[in-house]
N, C-alpha and C positions, 0 to 999 in steps of 0.2 A: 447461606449459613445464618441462620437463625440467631438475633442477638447480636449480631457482631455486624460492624459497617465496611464496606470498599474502599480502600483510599488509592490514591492515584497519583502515582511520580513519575513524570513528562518530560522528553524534552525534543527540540525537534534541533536540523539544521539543513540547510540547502545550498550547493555551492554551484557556482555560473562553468568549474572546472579552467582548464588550463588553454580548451578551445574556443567553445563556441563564445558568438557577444552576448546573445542569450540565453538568461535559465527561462529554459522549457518546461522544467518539472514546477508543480505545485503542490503544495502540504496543507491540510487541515485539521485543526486539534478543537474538538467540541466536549467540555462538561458541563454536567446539567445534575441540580438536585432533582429527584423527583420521587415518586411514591415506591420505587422501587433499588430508595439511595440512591447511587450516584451512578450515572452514565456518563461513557466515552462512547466519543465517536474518533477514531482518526484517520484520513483517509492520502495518500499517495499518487499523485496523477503523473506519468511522464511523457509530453507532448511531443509530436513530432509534424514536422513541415519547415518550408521555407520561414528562414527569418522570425517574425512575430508570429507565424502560424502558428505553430505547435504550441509558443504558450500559450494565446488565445483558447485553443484549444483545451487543454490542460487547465484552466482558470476558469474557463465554464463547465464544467465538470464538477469542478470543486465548491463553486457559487451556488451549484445545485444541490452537492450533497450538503451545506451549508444551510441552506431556505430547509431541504428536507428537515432538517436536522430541528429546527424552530417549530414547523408548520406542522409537519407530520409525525412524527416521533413522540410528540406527546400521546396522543390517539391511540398510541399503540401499546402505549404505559397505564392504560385505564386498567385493563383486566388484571387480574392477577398472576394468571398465568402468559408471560410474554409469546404471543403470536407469531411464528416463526412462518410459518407458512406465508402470511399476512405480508411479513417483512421481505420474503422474496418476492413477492409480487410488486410491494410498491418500488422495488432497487429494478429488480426487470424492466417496470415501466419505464422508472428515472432513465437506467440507459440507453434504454431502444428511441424516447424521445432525444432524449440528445447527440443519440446517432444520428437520426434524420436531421437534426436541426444542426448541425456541425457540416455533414453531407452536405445541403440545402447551400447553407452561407459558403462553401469553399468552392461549388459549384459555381454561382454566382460570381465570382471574381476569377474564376478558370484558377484554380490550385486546386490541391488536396492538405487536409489535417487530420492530426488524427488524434491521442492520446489512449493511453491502458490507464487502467485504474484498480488499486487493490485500498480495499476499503473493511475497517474494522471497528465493530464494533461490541462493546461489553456490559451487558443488561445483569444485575444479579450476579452470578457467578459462570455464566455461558458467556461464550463470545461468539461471534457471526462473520463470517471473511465471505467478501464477494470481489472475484478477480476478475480482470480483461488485460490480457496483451503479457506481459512478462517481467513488470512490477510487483515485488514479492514479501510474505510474511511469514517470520520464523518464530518461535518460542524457544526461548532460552532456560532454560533449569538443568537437569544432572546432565544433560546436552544440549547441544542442539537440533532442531527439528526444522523442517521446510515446511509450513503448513500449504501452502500453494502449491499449485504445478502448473510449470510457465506455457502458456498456450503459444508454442512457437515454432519455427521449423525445426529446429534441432531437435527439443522436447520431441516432439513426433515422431523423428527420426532415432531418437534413442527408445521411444516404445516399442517402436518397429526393429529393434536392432542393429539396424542400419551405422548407428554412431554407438559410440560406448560413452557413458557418463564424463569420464574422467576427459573425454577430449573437447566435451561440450563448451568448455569458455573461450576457448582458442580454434572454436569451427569459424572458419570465414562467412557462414550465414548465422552467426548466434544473435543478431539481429533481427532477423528476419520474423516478423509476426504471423500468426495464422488471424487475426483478428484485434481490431481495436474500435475504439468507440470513433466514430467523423470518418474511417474510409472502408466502411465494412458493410454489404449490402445490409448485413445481418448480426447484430451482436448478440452471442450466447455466454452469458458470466455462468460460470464455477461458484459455486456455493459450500460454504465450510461452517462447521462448529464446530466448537468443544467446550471444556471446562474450564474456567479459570481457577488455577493454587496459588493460595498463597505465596508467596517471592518471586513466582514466574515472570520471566522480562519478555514484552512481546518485541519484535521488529519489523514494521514495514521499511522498503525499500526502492529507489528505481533501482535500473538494471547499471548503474553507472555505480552506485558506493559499492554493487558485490562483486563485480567482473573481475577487479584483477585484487581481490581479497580471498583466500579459503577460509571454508565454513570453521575451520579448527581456528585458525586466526579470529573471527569473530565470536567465537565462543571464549577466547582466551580473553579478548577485550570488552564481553559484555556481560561477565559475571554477576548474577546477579547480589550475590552476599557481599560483592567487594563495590557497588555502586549504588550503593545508598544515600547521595542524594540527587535533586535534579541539575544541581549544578556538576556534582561528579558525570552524570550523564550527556550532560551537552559537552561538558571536555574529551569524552572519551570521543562519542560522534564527530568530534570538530578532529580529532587528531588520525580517527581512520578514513575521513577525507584529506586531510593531506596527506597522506599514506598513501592512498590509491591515484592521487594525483601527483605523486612521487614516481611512482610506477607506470604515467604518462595513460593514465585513462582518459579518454577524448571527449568522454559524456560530461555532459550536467550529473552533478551529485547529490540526492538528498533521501534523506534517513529519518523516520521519528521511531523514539524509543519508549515501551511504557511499562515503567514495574508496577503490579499489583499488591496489595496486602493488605492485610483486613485487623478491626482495632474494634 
């Protein structure tokens, strides 16, 4: 939008949950001025393995999308017209290297790790979602919306027919991954875009703040005209994890939240 600048209201939170000793998941929130006003980056990893595995796992992921985020992302800010094409290529490579390198080191010590990753990001008035595993991103305005679709067993099985939507959170493999980054010969990410408007709230998530929350429940507490500012937004996040932790969800929990609007 011509004339007019991005502004950006953030907030994240991560919770260890009511089981495990550790949080697995990791959270990244990157702004940046640059020739094309303001970029976000923020990105969701939820690790899995024994012990310190997963977060390992989950931590280098994120350390990467982090150096990207310095290193590379300027380069890609020169043109005028943002490189889209450009941008899946270097996320492609990002996680196919840190598939073999996650692989590699958990070989080495006989385990397995792994971690998904849903990653976003908003140049200008577009935004860019690259998923793996069943870490997810929704937009919030006159509803709510799924922007992802979880590469999972269930998922699969509700394409196929096989399951019905509605039974999906309560399948006894809702767990179960078709792919993640550290134990997958091969990692193939999901790539998304769209437009960013004005007062839209975006949400990434692991798979632990949505499981025992419905999407009408999260739409009820993530309005975006009623959570104006960043502090209202970390209260609200901090209160549908103890919600879903009420309701005895076993996972790690974490969530960032970001409203857009332009001034």
């Amino acid at each position: 939008m011509r004339g007019m600048r991005m502004i950006y209201k953030i907030a994240a939170h991560s919770d260890v949950g009511i089981v495990k000793k550790t949080n697995q998941d990791s959270v990244l929130v990157k702004i940046a001025q640059t020739n094309h006003d303001k970029v976000c980056l923020c990105v969701v990893c939820d690790g899995m393995g024994g012990l310190a595995d997963g977060e390992l796992a989950s931590a280098t992921v994120i350390r990467e999308f982090d150096q990207w985020f310095i290193n590379k992302l300027p380069g890609l800010l020169e043109t005028p017209e943002f490189p889209m094409d450009e941008l899946r290529v270097q996320w492609d490579d990002l996680v196919m290297r840190q598939n073999k390198k996650l692989a590699k080191y958990a070989s080495g010590i006989g385990t397995r790790m792994g971690t998904t990753v849903v990653a976003f990001l908003v140049v200008d008035d577009k935004y860019y979602i690259m998923n793996i595993g069943d870490s997810r991103a929704y937009m919030v305005s006159d509803a709510i919306y799924q922007l992802t679709k979880d590469q999972s067993l269930v998922q699969q099985q509700i394409d196929l027919g096989l399951v019905r939507p509605e039974d999906a959170e309560r399948h006894p493999q809702r767990n179960v991954l078709l792919q993640c980054i550290g134990a997958s010969q091969e990692v193939l990410p999901d790539f998304y875009r769209g437009t960013v408007f004005p007062g839209s709230l975006f949400l990434l998530c692991s798979d632990g703040f949505r499981h025992e929350i419905s999407e009408q429940e999260l739409y009820m507490q993530l309005q975006p005209s009623v959570l104006t500012t960043e502090e209202m937004m970390k209260e609200r996040l901090v209160y549908l994890t103890e919600l879903v932790k009420s309701r005895m969800e076993m996972d790690n929990i974490s969530a960032v939240v970001m409203k857009t609007c332009w001034r």
